[in-house]
N, C-alpha and C positions, 0 to 999 in steps of 0.2 A: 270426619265429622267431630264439632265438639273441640278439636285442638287450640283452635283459637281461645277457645273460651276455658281450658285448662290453664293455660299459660297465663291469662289475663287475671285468672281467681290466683295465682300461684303468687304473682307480683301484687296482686293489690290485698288482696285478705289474708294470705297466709304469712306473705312476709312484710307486710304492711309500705311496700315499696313505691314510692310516686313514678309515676310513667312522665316523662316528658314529650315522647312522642314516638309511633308506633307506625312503621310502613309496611305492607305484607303485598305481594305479588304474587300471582299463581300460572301455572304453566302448566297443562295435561294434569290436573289433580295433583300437582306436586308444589309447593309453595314456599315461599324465600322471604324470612322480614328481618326489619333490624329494628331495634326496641331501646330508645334512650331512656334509659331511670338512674333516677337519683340512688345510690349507695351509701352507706357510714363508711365503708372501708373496705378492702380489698375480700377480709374474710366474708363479709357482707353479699360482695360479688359472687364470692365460689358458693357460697351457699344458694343464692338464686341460678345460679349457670347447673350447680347439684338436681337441684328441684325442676328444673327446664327439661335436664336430660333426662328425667324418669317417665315425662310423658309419651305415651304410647303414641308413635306416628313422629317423633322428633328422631333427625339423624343428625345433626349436629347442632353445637351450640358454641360458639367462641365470643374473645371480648376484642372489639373492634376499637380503634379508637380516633 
């Protein structure tokens, strides 16, 4: 519960990051998304993929491209 909306506060308030677009699928209570946002730069990147993985209920987080 809630991880959605961790994730969503993490990208747009904390790191003030624009979403482009956001797909999430779920499967037995276990859920899969992939999340286009806008970045400055790569350091940029790792600091949102940082702040992704500390949420509680995230097992992975990589950069797709």
């Amino acid at each position: 519960m809630g991880v959605l909306h961790a994730i969503t506060t993490i990208i747009t308030n904390n790191l003030n990051i624009n979403m482009q677009s956001l797909n999430i699928g779920s499967n037995d209570g276990v859920f899969e998304g992939k999340i286009k946002a806008l970045v400055y730069d790569t350091a940029h990147l790792d600091q949102l993929i940082s702040s992704i993985k500390k949420v509680d209920g995230i097992n992975e987080v990589k950069r797709t491209s």
